[in-house]
GUTI-768544 format. One record per residue (C-alpha): residue in three letters; x, y, z. Coordinates in steps of 0.1 Angstrom, whole numbers, padded with zeros to 4 digits, always signed. Layout:
residues N
ALAXYZ/...
***
This chain:
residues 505
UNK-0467-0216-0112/UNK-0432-0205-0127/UNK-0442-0220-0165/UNK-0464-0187-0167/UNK-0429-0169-0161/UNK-0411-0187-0193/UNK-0378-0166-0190/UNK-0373-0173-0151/UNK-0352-0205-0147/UNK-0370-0234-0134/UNK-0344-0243-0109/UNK-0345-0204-0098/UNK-0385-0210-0096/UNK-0381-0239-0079/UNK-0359-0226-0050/UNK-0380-0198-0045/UNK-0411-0213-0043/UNK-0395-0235-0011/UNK-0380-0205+0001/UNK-0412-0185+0005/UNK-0439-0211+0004/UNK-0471-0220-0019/UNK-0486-0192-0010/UNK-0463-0163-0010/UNK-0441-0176-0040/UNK-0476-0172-0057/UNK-0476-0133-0051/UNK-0437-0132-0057/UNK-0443-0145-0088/UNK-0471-0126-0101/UNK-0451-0091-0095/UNK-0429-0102-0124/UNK-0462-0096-0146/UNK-0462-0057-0128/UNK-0440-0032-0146/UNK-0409-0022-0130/UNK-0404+0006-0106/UNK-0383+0038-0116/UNK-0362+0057-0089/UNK-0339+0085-0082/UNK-0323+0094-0050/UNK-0319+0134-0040/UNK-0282+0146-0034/UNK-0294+0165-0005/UNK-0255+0178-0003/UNK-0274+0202-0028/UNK-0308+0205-0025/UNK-0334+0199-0001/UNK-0363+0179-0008/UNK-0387+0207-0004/UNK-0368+0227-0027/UNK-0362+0198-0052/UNK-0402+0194-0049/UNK-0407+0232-0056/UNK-0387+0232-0093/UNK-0386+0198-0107/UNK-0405+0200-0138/UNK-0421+0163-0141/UNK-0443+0144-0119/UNK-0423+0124-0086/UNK-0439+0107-0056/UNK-0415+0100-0024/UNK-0405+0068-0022/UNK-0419+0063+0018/UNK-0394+0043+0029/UNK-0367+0068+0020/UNK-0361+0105+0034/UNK-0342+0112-0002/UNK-0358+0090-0026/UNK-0387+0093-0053/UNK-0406+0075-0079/UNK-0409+0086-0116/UNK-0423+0076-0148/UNK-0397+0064-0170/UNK-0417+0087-0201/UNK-0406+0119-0184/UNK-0366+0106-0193/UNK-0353+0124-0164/UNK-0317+0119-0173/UNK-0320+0144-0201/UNK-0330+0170-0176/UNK-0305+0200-0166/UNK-0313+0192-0129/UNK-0297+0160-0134/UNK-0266+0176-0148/UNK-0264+0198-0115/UNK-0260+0166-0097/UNK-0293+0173-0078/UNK-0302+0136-0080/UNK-0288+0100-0090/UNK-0312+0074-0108/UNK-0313+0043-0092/UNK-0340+0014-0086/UNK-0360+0022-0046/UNK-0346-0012-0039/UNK-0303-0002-0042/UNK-0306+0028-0024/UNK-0323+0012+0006/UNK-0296-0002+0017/UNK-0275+0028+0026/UNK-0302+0042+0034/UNK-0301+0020+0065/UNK-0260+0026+0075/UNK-0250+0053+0096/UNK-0227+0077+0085/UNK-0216+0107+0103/UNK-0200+0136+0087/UNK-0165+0131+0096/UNK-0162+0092+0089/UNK-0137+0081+0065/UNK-0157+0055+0039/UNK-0144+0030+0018/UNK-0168+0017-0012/UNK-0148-0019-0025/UNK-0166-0024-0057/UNK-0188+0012-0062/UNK-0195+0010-0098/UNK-0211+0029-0112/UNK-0213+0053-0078/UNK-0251+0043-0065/UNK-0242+0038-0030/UNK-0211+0058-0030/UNK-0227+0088-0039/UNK-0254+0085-0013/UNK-0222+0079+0011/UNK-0204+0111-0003/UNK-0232+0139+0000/UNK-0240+0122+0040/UNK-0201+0134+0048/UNK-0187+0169+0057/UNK-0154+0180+0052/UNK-0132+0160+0073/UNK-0145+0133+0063/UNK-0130+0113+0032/UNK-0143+0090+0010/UNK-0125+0058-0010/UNK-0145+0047-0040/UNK-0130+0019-0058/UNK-0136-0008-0086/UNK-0117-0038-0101/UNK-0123-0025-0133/UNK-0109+0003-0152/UNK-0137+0007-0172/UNK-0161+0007-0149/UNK-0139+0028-0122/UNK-0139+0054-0154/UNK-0174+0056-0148/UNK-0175+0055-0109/UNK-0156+0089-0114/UNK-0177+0102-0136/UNK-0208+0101-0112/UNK-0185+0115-0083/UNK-0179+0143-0098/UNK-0215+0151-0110/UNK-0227+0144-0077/UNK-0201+0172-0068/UNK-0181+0153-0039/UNK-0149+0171-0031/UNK-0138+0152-0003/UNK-0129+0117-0025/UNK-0103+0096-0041/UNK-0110+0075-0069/UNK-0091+0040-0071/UNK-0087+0012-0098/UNK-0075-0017-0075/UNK-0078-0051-0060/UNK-0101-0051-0025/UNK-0070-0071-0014/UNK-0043-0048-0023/UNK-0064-0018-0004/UNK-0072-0043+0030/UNK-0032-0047+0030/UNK-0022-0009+0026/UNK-0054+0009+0052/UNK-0060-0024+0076/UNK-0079-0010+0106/UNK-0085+0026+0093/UNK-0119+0027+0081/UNK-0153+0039+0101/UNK-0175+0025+0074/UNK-0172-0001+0045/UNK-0198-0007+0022/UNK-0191-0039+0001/UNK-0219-0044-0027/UNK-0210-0072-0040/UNK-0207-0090-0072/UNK-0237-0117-0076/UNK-0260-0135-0095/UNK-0284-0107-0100/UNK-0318-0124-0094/UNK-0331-0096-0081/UNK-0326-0077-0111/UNK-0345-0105-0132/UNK-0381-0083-0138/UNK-0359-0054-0148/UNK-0333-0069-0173/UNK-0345-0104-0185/UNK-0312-0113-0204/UNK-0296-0116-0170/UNK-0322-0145-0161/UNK-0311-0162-0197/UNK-0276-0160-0184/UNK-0281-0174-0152/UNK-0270-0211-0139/UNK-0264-0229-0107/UNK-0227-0232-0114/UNK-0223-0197-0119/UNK-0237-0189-0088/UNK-0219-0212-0070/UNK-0186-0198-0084/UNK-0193-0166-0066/UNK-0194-0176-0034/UNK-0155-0176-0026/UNK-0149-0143-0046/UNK-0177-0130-0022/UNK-0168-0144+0012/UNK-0132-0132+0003/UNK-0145-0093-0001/UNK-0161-0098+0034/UNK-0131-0104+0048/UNK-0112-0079+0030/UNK-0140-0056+0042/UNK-0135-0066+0080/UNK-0099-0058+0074/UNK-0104-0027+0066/UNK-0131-0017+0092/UNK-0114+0000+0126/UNK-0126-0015+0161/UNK-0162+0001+0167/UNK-0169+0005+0129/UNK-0199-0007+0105/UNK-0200-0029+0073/UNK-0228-0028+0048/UNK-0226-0060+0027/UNK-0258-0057+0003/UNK-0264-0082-0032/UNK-0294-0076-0056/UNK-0300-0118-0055/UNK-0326-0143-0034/UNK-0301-0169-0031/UNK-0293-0180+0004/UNK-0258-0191-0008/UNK-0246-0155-0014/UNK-0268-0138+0011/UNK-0274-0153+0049/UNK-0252-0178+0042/UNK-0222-0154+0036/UNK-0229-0133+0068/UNK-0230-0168+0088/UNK-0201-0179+0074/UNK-0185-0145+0083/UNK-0195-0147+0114/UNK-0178-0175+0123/UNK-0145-0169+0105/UNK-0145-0132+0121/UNK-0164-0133+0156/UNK-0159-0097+0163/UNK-0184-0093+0142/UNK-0222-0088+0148/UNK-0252-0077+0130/UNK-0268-0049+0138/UNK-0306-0040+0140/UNK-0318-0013+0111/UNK-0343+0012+0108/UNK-0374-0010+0101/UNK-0399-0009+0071/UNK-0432-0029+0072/UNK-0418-0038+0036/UNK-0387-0053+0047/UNK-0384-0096+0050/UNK-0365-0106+0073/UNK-0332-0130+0068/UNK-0340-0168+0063/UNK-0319-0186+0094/UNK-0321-0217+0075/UNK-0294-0242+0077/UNK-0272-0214+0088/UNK-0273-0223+0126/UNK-0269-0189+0137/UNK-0300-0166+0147/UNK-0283-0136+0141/UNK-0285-0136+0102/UNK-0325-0127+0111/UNK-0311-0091+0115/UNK-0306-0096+0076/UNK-0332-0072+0052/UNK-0345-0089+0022/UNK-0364-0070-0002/UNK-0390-0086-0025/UNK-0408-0072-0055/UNK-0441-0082-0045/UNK-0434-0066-0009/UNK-0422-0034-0021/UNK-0424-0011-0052/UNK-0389-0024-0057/UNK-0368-0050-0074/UNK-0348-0075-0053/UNK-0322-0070-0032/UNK-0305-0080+0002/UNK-0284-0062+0028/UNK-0271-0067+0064/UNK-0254-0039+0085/UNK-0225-0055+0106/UNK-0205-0039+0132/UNK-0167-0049+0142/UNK-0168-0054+0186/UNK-0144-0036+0200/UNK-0142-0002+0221/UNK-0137+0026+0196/UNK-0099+0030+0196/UNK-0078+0060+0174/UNK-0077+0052+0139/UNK-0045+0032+0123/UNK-0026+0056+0103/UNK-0002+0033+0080/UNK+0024+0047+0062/UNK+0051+0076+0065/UNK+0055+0107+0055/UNK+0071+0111+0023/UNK+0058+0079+0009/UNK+0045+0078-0032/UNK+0016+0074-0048/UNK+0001+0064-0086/UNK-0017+0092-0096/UNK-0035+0097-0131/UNK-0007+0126-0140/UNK+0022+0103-0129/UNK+0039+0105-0093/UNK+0042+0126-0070/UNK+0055+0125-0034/UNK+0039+0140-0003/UNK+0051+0172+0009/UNK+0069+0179-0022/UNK+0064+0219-0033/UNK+0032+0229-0050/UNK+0045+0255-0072/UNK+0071+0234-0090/UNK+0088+0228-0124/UNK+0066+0205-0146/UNK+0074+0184-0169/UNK+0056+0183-0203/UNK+0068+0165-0239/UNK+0100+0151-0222/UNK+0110+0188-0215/UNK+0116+0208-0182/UNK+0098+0245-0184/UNK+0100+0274-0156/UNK+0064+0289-0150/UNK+0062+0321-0162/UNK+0034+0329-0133/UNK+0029+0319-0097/UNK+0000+0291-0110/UNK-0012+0295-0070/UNK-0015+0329-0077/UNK-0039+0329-0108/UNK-0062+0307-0091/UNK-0066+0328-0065/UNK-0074+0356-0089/UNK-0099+0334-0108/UNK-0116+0328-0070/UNK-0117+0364-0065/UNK-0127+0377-0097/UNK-0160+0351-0098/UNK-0167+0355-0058/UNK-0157+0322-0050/UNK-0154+0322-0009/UNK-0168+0288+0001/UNK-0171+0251-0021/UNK-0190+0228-0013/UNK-0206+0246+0021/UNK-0167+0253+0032/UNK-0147+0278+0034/UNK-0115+0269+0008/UNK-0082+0275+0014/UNK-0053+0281-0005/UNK-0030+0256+0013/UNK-0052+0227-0002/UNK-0041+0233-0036/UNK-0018+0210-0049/UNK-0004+0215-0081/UNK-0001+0187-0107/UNK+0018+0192-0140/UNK-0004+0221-0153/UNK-0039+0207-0135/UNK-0048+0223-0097/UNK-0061+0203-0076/UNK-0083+0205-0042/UNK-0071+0177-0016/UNK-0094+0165+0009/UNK-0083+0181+0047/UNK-0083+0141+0058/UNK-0058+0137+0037/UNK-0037+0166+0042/UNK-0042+0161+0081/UNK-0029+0125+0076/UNK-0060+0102+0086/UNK-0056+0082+0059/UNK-0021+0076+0052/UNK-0015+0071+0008/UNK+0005+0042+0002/UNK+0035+0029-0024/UNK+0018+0017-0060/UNK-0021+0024-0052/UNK-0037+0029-0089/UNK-0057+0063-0083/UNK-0082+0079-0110/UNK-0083+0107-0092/UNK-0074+0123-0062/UNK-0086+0157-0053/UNK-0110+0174-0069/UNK-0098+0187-0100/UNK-0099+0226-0098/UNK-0085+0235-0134/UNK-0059+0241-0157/UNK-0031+0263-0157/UNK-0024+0279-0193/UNK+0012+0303-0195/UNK-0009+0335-0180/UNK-0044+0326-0170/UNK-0064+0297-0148/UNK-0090+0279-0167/UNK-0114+0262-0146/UNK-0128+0229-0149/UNK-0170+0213-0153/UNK-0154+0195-0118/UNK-0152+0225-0102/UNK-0187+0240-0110/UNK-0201+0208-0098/UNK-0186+0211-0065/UNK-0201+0243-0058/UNK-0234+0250-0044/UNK-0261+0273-0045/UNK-0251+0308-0043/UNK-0212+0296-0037/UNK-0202+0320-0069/UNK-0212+0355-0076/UNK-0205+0358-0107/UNK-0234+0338-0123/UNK-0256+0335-0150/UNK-0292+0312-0141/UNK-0318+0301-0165/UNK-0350+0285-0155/UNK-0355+0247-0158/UNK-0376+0244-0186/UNK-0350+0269-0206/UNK-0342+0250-0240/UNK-0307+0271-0240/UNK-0297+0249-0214/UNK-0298+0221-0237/UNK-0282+0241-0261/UNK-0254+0247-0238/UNK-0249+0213-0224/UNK-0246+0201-0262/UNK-0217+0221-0264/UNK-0236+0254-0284/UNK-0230+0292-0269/UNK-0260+0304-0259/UNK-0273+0343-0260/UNK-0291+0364-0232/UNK-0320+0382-0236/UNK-0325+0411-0221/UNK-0347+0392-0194/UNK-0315+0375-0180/UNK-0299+0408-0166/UNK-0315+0413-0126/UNK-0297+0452-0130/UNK-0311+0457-0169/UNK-0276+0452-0186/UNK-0254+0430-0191/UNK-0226+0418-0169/UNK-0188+0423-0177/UNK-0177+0401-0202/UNK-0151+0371-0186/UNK-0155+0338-0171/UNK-0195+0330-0152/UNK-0210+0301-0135/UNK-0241+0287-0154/UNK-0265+0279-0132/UNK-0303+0260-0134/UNK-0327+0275-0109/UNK-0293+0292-0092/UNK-0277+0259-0088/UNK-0245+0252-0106/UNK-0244+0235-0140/UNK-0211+0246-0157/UNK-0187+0274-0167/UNK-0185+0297-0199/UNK-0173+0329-0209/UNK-0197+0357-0216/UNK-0181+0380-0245/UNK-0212+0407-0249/UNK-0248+0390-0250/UNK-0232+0356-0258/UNK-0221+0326-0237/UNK-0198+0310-0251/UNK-0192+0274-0248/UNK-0164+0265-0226/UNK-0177+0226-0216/UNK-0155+0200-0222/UNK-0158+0174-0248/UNK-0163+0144-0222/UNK-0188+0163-0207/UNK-0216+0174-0238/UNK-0249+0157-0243/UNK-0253+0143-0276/
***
């Protein structure tokens, strides 16, 4: 049955066809002669679905198991589209957004994703909280955390902190403080064999295997993280039992405050295999199976940690220090402060607090992100501002000694001698209408291209609602009226103000 499937493993085939039986193991492998699904998940922190529906300019179909989620042909290439660059949606396979799907967040919860790379399920977790809610997204590797940022900001979440640490470091520092923890972790990837076949080529029993203590060791340092009361989302994109049931078993009996949890059910969904696991609970467990669903493999289990919901553990003092990509700073220290920069000390000619609150009022800026701003949530970094999170400010989670942060705030801008420059961060963060001082071309538009290669782009006389141009000075490039970038208008042209790291080549 497998030999028709020459780049699957035979000892892969082989467990799977005892796993599911003659019959289904028949239908499970016949999907991998089906072409692969294509996915993209709405950021409904910026758009409705409706609305999405209404100006998307290729074909989608909603993915029925998902209020956020559509299919799309992979012809249409909608990662070269400007609503993508908005951050109005995040492509990822039906089958790795289900699983958050299925955890419940409310807006005020403080998340912690342990290895989010490259930002799937910790963007879905970011545009689910409000603003007192706070989000830690973190990966092992720099390189990859590099990335994780990257789709944070797109995606427009204010209310986050980037890290570049070990699991283990970040269980010692916030034990106890977190409501949710979603842990997707690191596996064999046999559910990812139909779409990339190289990772079948590279698979082997002892690699497997060797995963199984870095995984079970991430639970844990999940648990440890969790407060009394809150929810763990363990999810893999493999089949094997060794990484999947048997790891939530296993937990289970090394952490007994810990149960699964029904989810939201699917006629799609497989249940978990009990096995030789000896505990019935591990039933609760969602596999998902290409020949079930139009999706590729994957597994997830929603746990919760017993307990009456207790106040949260706030570690830490104030006036502790953190890492921070522009060096160190310490808590309460003043915002408007002597910088250093090239080894020398220079006194700011202007009040940098002062400029940004110009550049707010000039543009019309009252609200980011669907919330009022407010000036005492600037920090002031060297010459960057910076918008902390109100969790953090209101100490709910408390920042520790020697924590390796990518980013923490939303980066507003830069201060330069007399004026405030603002950054693409910054026009990601804001939402429809949030600036008034804005300049909005139609989807389809090619000068959006244009602009998002890092060309200045003219108006026509069509762009001006009042029949003339605006004032010349800094405006908000929007597609359809949602934010896309910043640029300053000097007559009829826009001139290109986008950063380097952010143009389309």
């Amino acid at each position: 049955m497998a030999g028709n499937h020459s780049f699957l493993p035979g000892e892969f085939s082989v467990r799977m066809e005892r796993l599911l039986g003659p019959e289904e193991a028949e239908a499970f492998f016949r999907s991998f002669e089906e072409p692969r699904t294509y996915g993209l998940r709405l950021n409904t922190a910026k758009i409705s679905p409706e609305e999405f529906e209404r100006i998307v300019p290729f074909p989608v179909c909603k993915i029925p198991w998902m209020e956020n989620g559509y299919f799309y042909n992979p012809e249409d290439r909608p990662g070269k589209c400007p609503l993508y660059f908005a951050g109005l949606y995040y492509l990822q396979d039906p089958g790795a957004m289900t699983p958050l799907s299925r955890l419940l967040i409310k807006e005020g919860d403080l998340v912690c994703d342990l290895c989010a790379a490259p930002g799937g399920k910790a963007t879905a977790a970011g545009a689910r909280l409000g603003p007192e809610a706070l989000l830690i997204a973190n990966d092992v590797s720099s390189s990859r955390a590099k990335i994780l940022l990257r789709n944070i900001e797109l995606a427009g979440i204010q209310n986050a902190f980037v890290t570049n640490e070990q699991p283990s470091r970040l269980a010692e520092r916030w034990a106890g403080c977190f409501d949710c923890v979603i842990l997707d972790a690191p596996c064999s990837g046999e559910g990812m064999f139909r779409k990339e076949e190289s990772l079948a080529s590279d698979w082997s029993v002892e690699k497997t295997q060797r995963l199984v203590p870095i995984q079970r060791e991430l639970l844990l340092c999940a648990v440890d993280l969790l407060r009394m009361g809150g929810s763990l989302l363990y999810s893999t994109c493999t089949y094997n039992p060794g990484e999947d049931e048997e790891a939530i078993a296993w937990l289970l009996k090394e952490r007994p405050e810990m149960i699964v949890k029904e989810v939201s059910p699917y006629e799609g969904f497989s249940q978990g295999l009990e096995g030789d696991t000896g505990n019935s609970q591990v039933r609760k467990c969602v596999r998902v199976y290409p020949h079930k669903m139009q999706a590729e493999g994957h597994f997830f289990a929603v746990l919760e940690k017993k307990a009456e919901i207790s106040s949260r553990v706030q570690p830490g003092t104030e006036g502790s220090e953190w890492t921070l990509e522009a060096g160190t700073k310490k808590q309460g220290e003043a915002k408007n402060r002597k910088s250093k920069k090239g080894g020398k000390t220079k006194n700011r000619e202007h009040d940098p607090e002062k400029l940004i609150l110009s550049f707010f009022s000039e543009m019309g800026i009252e609200r980011i992100g669907n919330c009022a701003w407010k000036p005492d949530q600037i920090e002031i970094r060297e010459d960057k501002a910076y918008y902390i999170p109100k969790a953090s400010r209101e100490g709910k989670l408390a920042l520790s000694p020697g924590l390796r942060f990518l980013r923490h705030g939303l980066l507003l801008g830069e201060i330069k001698k007399d004026r405030f420059e603002p950054e693409e961060t910054l026009a990601l963060a804001l939402r429809k209408g949030e600036c008034r001082e804005r300049i909005t071309f139609g989807v389809s538009d090619e000068r959006l291209l244009k602009y998002l290669r890092g060309e200045p782009v003219f108006l026509e006389e069509k762009d001006f609602p009042e029949g003339k141009p605006p004032k010349s000075g800094w405006k908000l490039l929007c597609v359809e009226e949602y934010p896309l970038a910043f640029g300053k208008l000097v007559g009829n042209q826009l001139k290109n103000k986008l950063p380097l790291s952010w143009r389309q080549v």
